[in-house]
C-alpha positions as CSV (number, residue, x, y, z in Angstrom):
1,X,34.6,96.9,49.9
2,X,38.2,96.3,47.9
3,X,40.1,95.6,51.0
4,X,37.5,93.8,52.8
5,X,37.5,91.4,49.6
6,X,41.4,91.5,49.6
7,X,41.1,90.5,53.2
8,X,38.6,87.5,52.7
9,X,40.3,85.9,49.9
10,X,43.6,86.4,51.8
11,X,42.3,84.0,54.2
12,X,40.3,81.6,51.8
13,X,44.3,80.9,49.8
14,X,45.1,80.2,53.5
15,X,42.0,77.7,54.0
16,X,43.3,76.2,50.4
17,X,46.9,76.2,51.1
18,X,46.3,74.6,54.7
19,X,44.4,71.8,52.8
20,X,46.1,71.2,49.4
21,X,49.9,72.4,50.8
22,X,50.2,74.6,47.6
23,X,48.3,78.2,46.2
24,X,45.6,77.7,44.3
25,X,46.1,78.4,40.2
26,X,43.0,80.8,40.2
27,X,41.0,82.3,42.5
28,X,37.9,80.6,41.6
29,X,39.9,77.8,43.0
30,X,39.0,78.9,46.7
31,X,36.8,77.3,49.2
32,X,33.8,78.8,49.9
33,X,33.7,79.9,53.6
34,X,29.4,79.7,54.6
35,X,28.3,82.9,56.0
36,X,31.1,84.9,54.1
37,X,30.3,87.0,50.9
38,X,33.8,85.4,49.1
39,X,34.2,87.8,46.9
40,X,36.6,88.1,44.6
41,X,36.2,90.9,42.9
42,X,36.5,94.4,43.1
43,X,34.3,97.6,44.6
44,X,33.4,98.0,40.8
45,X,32.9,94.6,39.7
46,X,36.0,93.6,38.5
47,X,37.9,90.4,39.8
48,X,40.7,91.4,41.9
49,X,44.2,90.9,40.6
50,X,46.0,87.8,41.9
51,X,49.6,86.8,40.8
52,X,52.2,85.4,42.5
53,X,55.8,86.2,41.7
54,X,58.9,83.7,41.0
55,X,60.0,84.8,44.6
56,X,56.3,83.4,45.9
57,X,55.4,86.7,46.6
58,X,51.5,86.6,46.5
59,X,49.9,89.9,45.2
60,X,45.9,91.0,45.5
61,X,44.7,94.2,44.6
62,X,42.5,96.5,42.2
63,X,43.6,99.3,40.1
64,X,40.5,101.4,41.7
65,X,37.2,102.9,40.1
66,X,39.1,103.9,37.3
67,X,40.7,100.4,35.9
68,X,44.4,102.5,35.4
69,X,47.1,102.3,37.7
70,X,47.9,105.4,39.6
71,X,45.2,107.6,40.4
72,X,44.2,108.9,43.8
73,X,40.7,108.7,45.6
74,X,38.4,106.3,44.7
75,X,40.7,106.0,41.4
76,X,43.6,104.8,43.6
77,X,45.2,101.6,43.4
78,X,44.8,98.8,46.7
79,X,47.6,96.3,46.6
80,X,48.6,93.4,49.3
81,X,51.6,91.4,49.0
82,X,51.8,88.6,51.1
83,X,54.7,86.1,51.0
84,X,54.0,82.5,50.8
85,X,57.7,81.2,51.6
86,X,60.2,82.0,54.2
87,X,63.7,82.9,54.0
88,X,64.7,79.5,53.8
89,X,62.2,79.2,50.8
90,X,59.9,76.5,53.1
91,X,56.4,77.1,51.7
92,X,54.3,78.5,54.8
93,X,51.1,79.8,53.4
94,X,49.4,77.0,55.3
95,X,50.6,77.7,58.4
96,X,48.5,79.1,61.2
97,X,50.1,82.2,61.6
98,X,50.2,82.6,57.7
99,X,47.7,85.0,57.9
100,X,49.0,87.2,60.4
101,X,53.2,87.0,59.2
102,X,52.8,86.4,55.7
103,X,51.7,90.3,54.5
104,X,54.8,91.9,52.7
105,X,55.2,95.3,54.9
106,X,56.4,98.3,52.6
107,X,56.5,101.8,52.2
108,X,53.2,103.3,49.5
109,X,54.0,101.9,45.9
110,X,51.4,104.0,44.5
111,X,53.6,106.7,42.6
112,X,55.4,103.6,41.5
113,X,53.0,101.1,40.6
114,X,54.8,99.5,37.5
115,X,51.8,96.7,37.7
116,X,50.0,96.4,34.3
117,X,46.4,96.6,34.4
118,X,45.8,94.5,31.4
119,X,45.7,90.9,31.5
């Protein structure tokens, strides 16, 4: 259910991006898509983490069942980075192919997760 939320609201900051040429400020921000659940929370309830980094890196994710990072199983963090400018620092979250080009590809971070679970 996380990454299946992750997923969703992946695309909904694409449908906002496409439309307002900028991220939304919150995730409450996002377009509701008809026929979609639009979560954005978590498999426990909790609203999935969504920052974005001076570099326009976009990150969504859940510290797992337990709320802590670290932790394996169900108690396992789930984390997406997704970039929202290119090299050239041109904003491209709006762009078609955002959704397929703009995930960050990198090696498991789990071990070291230095994300801090508090708001």
């Amino acid at each position: 259910m996380t990454r299946t939320a992750i997923g969703e609201t992946h695309y909904r900051i694409y449908l906002f991006a496409e439309k307002n040429g900028k991220l939304p400020q919150q995730l409450s921000d996002l377009p509701v898509r008809e026929g979609y659940l639009n979560r954005t929370t978590d498999e426990w309830g909790r609203p999935l983490i969504y920052e974005i980094d001076d570099a326009g890196i976009i990150t969504l994710g859940s510290f797992g069942r337990d709320g802590k990072s670290g932790g394996s199983g169900d108690d396992a963090d789930i984390f997406h980075r997704y970039r929202s400018r290119d090299e050239s620092g041109r904003f491209i979250a709006g762009d078609h192919l955002w959704v397929v080009t703009g995930e960050v590809h990198e090696q498991d971070t789990t071990e070291n997760n230095t994300m801090d679970p508090t708001p």
